[in-house]
PLY file of the C-alpha trace (Angstrom):
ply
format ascii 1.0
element vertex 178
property float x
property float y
property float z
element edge 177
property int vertex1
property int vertex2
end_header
99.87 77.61 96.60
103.29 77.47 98.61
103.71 79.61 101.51
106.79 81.49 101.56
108.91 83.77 103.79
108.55 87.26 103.83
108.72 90.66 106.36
111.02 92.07 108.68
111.47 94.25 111.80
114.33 96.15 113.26
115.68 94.35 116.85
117.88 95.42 119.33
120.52 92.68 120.26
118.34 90.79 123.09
115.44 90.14 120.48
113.20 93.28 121.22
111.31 95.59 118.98
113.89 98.52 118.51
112.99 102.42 118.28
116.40 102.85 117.29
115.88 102.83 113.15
119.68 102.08 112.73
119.63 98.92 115.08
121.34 96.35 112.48
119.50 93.29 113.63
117.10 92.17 111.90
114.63 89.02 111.96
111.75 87.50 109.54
108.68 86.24 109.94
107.69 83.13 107.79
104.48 80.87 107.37
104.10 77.35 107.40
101.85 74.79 107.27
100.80 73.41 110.53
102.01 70.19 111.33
100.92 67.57 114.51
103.96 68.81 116.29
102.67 71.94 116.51
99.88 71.11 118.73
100.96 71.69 121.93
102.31 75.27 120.88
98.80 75.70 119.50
97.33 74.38 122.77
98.90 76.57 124.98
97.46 79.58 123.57
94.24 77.72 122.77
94.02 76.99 126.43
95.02 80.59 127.64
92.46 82.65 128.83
94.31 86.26 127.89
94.47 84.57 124.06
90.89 83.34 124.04
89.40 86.15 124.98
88.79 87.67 122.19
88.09 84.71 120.17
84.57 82.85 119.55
82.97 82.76 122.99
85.89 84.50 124.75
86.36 80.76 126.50
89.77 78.69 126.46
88.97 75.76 124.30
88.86 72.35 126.40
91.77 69.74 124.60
88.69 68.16 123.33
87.41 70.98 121.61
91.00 71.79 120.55
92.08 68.31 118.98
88.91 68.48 116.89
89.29 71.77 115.51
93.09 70.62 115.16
92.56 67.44 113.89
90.08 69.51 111.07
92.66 72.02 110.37
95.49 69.27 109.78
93.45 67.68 107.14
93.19 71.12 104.98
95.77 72.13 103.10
94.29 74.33 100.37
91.70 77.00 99.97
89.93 74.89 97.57
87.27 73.67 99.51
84.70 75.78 101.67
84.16 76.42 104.62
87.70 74.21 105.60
89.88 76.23 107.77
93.73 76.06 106.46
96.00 76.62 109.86
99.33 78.14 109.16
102.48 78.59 111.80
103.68 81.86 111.94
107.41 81.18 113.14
110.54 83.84 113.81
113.71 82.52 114.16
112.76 78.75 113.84
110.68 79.82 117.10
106.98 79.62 116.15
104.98 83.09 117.44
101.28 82.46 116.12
98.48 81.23 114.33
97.17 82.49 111.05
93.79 80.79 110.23
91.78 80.96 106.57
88.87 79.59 105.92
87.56 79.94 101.96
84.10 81.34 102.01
81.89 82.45 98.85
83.58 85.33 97.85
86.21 86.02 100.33
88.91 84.47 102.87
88.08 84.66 106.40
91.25 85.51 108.08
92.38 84.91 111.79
95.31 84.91 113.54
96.18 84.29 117.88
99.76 85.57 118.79
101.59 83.74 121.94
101.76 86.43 124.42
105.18 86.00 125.20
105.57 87.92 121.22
102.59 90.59 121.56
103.72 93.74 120.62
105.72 93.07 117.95
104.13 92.54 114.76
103.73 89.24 114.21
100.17 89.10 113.69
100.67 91.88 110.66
103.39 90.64 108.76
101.29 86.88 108.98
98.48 88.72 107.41
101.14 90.70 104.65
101.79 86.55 103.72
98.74 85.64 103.73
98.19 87.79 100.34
100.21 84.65 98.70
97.84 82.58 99.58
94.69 84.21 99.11
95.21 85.13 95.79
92.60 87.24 94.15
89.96 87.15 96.36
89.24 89.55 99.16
90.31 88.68 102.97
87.31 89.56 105.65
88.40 89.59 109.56
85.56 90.46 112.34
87.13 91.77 115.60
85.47 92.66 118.76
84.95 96.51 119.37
86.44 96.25 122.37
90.10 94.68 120.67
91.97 97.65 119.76
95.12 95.69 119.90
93.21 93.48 116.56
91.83 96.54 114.80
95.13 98.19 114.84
96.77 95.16 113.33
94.28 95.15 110.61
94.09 98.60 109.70
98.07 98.57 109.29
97.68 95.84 106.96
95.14 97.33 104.90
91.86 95.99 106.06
89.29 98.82 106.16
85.53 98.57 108.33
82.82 97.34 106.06
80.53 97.05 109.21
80.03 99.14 111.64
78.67 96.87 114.41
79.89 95.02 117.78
81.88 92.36 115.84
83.52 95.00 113.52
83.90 93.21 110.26
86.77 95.11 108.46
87.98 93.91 104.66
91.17 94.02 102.26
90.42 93.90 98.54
93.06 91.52 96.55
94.76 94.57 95.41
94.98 96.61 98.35
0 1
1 2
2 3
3 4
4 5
5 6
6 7
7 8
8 9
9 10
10 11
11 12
12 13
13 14
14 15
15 16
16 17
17 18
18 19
19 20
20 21
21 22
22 23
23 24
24 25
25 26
26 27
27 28
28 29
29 30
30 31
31 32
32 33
33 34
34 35
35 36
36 37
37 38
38 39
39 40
40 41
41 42
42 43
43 44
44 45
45 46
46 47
47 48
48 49
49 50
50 51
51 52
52 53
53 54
54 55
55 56
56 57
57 58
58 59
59 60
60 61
61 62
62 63
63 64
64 65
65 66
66 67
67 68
68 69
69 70
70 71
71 72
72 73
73 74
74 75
75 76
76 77
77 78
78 79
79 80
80 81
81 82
82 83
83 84
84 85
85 86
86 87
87 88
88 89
89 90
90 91
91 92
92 93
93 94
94 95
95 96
96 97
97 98
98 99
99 100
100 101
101 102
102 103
103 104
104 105
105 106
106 107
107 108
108 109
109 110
110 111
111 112
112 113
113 114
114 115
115 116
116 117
117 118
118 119
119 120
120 121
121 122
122 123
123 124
124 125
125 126
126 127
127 128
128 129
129 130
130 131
131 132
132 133
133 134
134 135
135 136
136 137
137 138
138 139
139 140
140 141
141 142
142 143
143 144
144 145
145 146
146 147
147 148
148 149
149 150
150 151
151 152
152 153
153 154
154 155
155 156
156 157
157 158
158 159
159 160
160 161
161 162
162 163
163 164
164 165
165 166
166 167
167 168
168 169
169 170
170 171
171 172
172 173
173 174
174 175
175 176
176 177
């Protein structure tokens, strides 16, 4: 299924979130497909330590490690097979800002997402996961965050993800209809 653009967010004039609710400009967020030009975007937060830290083994990924897992994500471009994770460009502006990452499991979509620091605080990472509803269809989307990333488990409770574990990850879950 197609990816398409969707979401918004008030911005002042130099690009920044505004607390002024009548600021007039406004920008979207859009997915797309990741592409091989994308891979030294992806890199450079792959490689960044204040990106990484919450992810897997809290490690930057070596470019070995990261061409593989590139090189794998390239090659999926559907949900249809298992355990295949599906990268997706999160871009504002024709700028890209992030990674969203699904991976088709038995009964659910895994969901992931890194944000480039230099747009943290902004809500990228939310309105990738409002998208990502497209995509996923009818089946429910499962994210595990660290208990110590309260950055993550805000972004996922504001898009509708609730805790279905209690543990150190957190596993939280959206239904499709949520």
């Amino acid at each position: 299924m197609p990816l398409s653009s969707a979401g918004h967010e008030h911005r002042t004039a130099v690009g920044r979130p505004s607390t002024d609710r009548w600021s007039a400009v406004v920008t979207s967020t859009r997915l797309r497909p990741a592409a091989a030009t994308d891979a030294e975007f992806l890199y450079s937060m792959a490689s960044d330590a204040t990106v990484m830290r919450w992810v897997g083994d809290g490690k930057p990924w070596t470019r070995t490690c990261f061409d593989g897992r590139f090189n794998r994500a390239l090659a999926t471009t559907d949900l249809d097979t298992p355990d295949l994770p599906m990268w997706s460009i999160g871009v504002e502006d024709a700028v890209p800002v992030g990674l969203l990452s699904l991976i088709r499991r038995a009964d659910h979509v895994e969901v992931g997402y890194w944000v480039h620091p230099e747009h943290w605080g902004r809500g990228c990472a939310g309105r990738m996961l409002g998208q990502a509803r497209e995509t996923v269809g009818n089946l429910a989307s499962v994210a595990t965050v660290a208990r110590g990333n309260a950055a993550s488990q805000r972004v996922l409770e504001k898009a509708r993800f609730t805790v279905v574990h209690d543990g150190d990850p957190l596993t939280y879950r959206r239904s499709p209809s949520s």
